[in-house]
MARLUMTOR-126529 format. One record per residue (C-alpha): x, y, z; residue in one letter. Coordinates in steps of 0.5 Angstrom, whole numbers, m for minus. Example, Ala and Ser with C-alpha at 12.3 -4.5 7.8 and 13.67 -1.06 7.14 Angstrom:
2
REC      xx      yy      zz   type
REC      25      m9      16      A
REC      27      m2      14      S
# end
This chain:
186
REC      xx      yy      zz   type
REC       0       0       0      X
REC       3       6      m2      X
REC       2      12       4      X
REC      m3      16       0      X
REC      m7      11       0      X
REC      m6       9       7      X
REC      m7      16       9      X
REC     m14      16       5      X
REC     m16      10       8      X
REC     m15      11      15      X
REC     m18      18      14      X
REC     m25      16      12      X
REC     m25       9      17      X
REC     m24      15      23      X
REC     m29      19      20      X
REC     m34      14      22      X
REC     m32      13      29      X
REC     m37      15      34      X
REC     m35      20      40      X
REC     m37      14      44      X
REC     m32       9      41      X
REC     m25      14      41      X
REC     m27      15      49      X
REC     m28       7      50      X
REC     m21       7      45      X
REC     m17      11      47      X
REC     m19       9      55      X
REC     m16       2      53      X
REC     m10       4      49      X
REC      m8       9      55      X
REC     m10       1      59      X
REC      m5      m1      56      X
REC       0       3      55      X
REC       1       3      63      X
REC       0      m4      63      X
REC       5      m6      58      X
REC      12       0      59      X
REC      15       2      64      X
REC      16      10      67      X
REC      21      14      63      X
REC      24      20      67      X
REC      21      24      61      X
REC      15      22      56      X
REC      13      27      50      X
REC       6      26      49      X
REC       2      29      43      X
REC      m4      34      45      X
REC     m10      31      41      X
REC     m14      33      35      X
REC     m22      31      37      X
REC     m23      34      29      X
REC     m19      29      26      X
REC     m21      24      31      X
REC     m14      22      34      X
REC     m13      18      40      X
REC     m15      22      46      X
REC      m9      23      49      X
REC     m12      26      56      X
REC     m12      19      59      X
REC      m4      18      58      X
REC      m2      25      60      X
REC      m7      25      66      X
REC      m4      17      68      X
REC       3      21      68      X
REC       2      26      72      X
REC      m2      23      77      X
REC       4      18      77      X
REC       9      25      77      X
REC      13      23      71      X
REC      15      30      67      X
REC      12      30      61      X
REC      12      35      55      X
REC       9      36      49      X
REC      10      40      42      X
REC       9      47      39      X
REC       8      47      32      X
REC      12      52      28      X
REC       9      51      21      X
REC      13      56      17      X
REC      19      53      18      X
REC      16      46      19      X
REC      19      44      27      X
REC      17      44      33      X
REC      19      46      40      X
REC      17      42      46      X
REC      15      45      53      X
REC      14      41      60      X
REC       6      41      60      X
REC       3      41      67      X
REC      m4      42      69      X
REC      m3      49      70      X
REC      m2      51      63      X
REC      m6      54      59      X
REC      m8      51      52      X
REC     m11      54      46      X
REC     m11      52      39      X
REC      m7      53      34      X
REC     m10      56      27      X
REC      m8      49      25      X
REC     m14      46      30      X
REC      m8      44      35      X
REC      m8      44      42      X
REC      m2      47      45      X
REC       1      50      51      X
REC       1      57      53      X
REC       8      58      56      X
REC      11      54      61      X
REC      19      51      61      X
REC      23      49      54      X
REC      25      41      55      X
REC      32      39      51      X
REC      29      34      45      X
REC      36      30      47      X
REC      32      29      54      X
REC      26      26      52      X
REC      25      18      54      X
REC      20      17      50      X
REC      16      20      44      X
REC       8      18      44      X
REC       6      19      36      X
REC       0      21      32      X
REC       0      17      25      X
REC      m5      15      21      X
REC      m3       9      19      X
REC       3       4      21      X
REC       5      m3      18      X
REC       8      m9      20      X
REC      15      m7      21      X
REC      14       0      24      X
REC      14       5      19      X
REC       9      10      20      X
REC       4      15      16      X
REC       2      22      18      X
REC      m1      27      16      X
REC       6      29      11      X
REC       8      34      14      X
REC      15      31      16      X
REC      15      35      23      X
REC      16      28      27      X
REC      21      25      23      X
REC      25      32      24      X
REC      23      32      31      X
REC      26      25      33      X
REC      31      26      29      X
REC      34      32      33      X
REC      33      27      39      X
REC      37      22      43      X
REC      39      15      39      X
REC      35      11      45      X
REC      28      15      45      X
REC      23      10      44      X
REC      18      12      39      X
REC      11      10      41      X
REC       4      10      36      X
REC      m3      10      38      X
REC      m7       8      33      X
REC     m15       5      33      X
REC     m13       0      27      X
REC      m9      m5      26      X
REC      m3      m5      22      X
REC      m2      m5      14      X
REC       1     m11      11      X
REC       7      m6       8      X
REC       8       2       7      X
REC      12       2       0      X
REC      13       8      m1      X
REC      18      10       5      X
REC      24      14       5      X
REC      30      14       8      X
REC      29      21      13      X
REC      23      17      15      X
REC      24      14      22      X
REC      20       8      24      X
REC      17       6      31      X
REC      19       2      36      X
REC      12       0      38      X
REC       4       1      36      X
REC       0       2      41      X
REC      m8       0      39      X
REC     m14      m2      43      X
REC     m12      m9      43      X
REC      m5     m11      43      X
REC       2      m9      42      X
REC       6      m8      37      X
REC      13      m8      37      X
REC      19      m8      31      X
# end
């Protein structure tokens, strides 16, 4: 499958999903991503998008904060297609972006080489790790900006693909994928 198909499939099969299905999901892959890893000293999660009906994050995060594990998230920067990350306590304000992204107002810088771990929006992933998202590449240059050891996690409501097949050598491949009912490790 090539990741424009995979894009477009993965698009329509979220947008029939229900409120009630995302909250149920998500709640269960945050289930499993607390039964399943271990606590990293600093954990990157994505802030989600309930337009583009993304896994609802907020379970996570709230599982991380209840614990006292730092976390942080990302700020866009669309003109020159980076992002920058902030530690993210329940202080910080949000809004949205142009963009429709929820991000944090203020709050502390944190070094991408002192991330642990990174949890991954995707659209869709395949069998061996490789992923696709929205096309945009700000992940690949986020994670290629940060330690060789982070683990890079997705989250995604379906199961993988057979095969991505159009990859490219900037494109940086998942260690797991997190779904409702298992996980997929490469």
């Amino acid at each position: 499958m090539l990741k424009a198909e995979a894009r477009k499939v993965h698009k329509d099969l979220r947008a029939s999903l229900s409120e009630n299905h995302i909250h149920e999901k998500s709640q269960q892959i945050a289930e499993r991503f607390f039964l399943e890893f271990e606590p990293k000293s600093l954990t990157h999660v994505f802030l989600s998008m309930a337009r583009l009906k993304e896994v609802d994050t907020s379970y996570i995060i709230k599982g991380l904060q209840h614990n006292d594990l730092v976390t942080c998230t990302g700020i866009t920067d669309f003109e020159s297609q980076s992002m920058k990350n902030v530690a993210f306590t329940e202080e910080i304000e949000l809004v949205t972006s142009s963009f429709g992204i929820p991000e944090p107002v203020g709050g502390p810088l944190v070094n991408d080489l002192d991330i642990d771990r990174v949890l991954i929006p995707l659209l869709a992933f395949d069998s061996f790790g490789n992923r696709v998202g929205y096309g945009k590449g700000f992940y690949d240059k986020f994670l290629a900006n940060c330690n060789g050891k982070v683990e890079k996690i997705g989250l995604s409501f379906f199961e993988p693909v057979e095969r991505i097949q159009d990859t490219h050598f900037s494109d940086i491949p998942l260690d797991a994928c997190i779904t409702p009912d298992a996980v997929f490790n490469f």
